[in-house]
N, C-alpha and C positions, 0 to 999 in steps of 0.2 A: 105083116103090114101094120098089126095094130101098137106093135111095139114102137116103129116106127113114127108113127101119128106122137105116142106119149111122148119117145125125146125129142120132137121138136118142139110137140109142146111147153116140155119144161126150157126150150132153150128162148123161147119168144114171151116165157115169165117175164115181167116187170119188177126187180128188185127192189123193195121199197128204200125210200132215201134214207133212212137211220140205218139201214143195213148195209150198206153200200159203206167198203175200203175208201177212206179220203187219203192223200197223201199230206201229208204234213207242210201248212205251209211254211212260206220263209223264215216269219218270226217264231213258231212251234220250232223248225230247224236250228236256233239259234238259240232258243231255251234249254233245249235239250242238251248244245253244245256245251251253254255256260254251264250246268248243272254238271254233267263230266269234269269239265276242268276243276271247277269248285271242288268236287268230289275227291279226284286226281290231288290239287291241291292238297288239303287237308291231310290226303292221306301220306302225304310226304311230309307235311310239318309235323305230323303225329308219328311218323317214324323216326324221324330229325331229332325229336324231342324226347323217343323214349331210348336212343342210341346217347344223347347226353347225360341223360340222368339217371341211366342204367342202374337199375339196382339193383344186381348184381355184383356190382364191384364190392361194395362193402362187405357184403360176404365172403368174396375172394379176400379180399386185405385179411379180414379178420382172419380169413382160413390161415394165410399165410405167416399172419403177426403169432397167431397160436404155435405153430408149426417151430419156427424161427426160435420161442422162447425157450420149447420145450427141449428143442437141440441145446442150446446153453445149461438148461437146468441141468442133463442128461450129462454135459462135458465140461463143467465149470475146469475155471482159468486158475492154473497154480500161479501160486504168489513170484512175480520178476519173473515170469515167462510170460512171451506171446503165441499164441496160438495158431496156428497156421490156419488160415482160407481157403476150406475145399469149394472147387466152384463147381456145380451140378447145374447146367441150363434146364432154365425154368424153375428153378429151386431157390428161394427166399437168404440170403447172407447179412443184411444191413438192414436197418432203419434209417433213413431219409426226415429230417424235420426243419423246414423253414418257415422261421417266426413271422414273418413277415406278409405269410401266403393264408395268414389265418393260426390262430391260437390254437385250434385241435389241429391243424395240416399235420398229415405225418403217414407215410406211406412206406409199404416195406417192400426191400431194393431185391429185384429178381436176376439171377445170371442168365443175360445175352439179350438182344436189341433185337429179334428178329419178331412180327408180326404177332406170333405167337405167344413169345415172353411180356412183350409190349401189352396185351389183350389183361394179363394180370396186373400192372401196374407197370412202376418204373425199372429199368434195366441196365444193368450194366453192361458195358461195350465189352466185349471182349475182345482181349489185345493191348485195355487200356492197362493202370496201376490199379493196387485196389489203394482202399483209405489209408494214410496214412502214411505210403510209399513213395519214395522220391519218383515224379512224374507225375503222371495226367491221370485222374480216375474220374473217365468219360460216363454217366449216366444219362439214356434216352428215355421221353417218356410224350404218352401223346397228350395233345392240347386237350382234345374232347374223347369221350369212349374211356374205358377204362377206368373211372372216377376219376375223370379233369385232372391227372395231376398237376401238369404243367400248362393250363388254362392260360393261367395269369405270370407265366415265367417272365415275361418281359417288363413288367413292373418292379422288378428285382433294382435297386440302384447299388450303385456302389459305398459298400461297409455293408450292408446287410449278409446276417449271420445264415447259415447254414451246417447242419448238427449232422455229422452220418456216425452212426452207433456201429459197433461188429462187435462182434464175443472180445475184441480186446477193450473196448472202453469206445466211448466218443470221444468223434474229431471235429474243430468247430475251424469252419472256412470263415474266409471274407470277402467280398463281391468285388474283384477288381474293374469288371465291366460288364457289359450289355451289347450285343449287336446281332445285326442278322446275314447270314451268308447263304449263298449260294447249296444246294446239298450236295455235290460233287466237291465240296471245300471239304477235303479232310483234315486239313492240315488243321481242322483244332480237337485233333484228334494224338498229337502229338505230344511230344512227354513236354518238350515247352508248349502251351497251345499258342497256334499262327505262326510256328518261327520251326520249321521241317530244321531236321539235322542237327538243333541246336542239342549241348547237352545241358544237363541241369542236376543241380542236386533239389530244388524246391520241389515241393510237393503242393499239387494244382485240383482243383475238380473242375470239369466241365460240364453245363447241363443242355442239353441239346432237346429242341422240339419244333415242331410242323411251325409256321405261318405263311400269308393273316391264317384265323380260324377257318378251319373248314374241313368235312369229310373227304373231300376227293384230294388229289395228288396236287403237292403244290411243290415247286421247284427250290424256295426257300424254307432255312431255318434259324429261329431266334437262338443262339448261345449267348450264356452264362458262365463266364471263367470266376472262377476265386481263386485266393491262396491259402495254406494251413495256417489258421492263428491260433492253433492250441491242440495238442496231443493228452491223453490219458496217462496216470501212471500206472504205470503197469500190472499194478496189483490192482485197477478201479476193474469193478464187474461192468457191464452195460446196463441204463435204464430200459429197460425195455417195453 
């Protein structure tokens, strides 16, 4: 009985008011809201921002531009012969330099376009030519990630030079054009680029990347065709 008496008693307590649960009102509900999203926000501009300017990358290039050297120093080029290009996906073959993209731009060219290759820098298609080959030597690279290679590809006009190095010597392109296509357009993927079936004895590069900017998936890409204005002689080493 006497148990009884107590918890009713404590149930007929009087809660003092500073004790007592309030619910939040409307505008508390809506601080709280903004403060989320703000928070939310930021934290995706500050992912955004550190997927751009990855640092990272530089030490991948580096890795790879060491790597790349050391293979030449290891296999140096006998005098009027060319060297053949083995291609190892994911594995470093060329240097990449346009002047035009920046006075230090210079990126070393990795074998295959797939996500993975892409994540080290720029890549070669495989299935295209390589440098210097009568046909199309298609290089991919993304706009943003990776260290920007191809950021500012579409700023490229026509004559502007473009330098690809391999253990035979550099080959120096010229910009014949700029535009953007569909990414289901393969056709500038061909040994003419845009012209499927054609044959050709010229030798083309292509540069191929994402637009506008942006991380998620976007339907279009900006290419970049040139043609070869200048071969090595055969006995030039690479600058590397």
């Amino acid at each position: 009985m006497n148990e009884r008496r107590r918890w009713a008693g404590l149930r007929s307590m009087t809660v003092p008011p500073q004790l007592r649960l309030r619910r939040p009102s409307w505008r508390g509900q809506l601080r709280l809201l903004a403060v989320a999203c703000i928070a939310t926000g930021l934290s995706l501009i500050l992912t955004i921002a550190y997927k751009v300017w990855d640092p990272g990358a530089d030490r991948v290039q580096q890795g790879l531009a060491t790597q790349l050297n050391q293979q030449w120093r290891q296999h140096p080029v006998a005098t009027h012969t060319v060297q053949p290009i083995r291609l190892v996906n994911g594995k470093p073959f060329a240097f990449l330099r346009i002047p035009a993209l920046g006075a230090k731009w210079r990126f070393t060219v990795v074998e295959g376009s797939n996500l993975a290759q892409l994540s080290l820098g720029p890549g070669h298609v495989p299935g295209t030519q390589l440098p210097g080959e009568p046909g199309n030597f298609a290089v991919a690279a993304h706009d943003i990630t990776a260290g920007n290679p191809f950021l500012h590809l579409a700023n490229l006009r026509r004559g502007a030079s473009i330098y690809v190095t391999t253990v035979n010597g550099t080959y120096k392109y010229r910009v014949l054009s700029e535009s953007v296509v569909r990414y289901t357009d393969v056709g500038v993927l061909d040994p003419v680029p845009g012209h499927p079936g054609q044959r050709t004895a010229g030798q083309f590069i292509t540069l191929i990347s994402c637009t506008p900017v942006t991380l998620a998936f976007t339907p279009w890409r900006v290419v970049v065709i040139g043609t070869l204005a200048g071969s090595p002689a055969r006995s030039q080493l690479p600058a590397g």
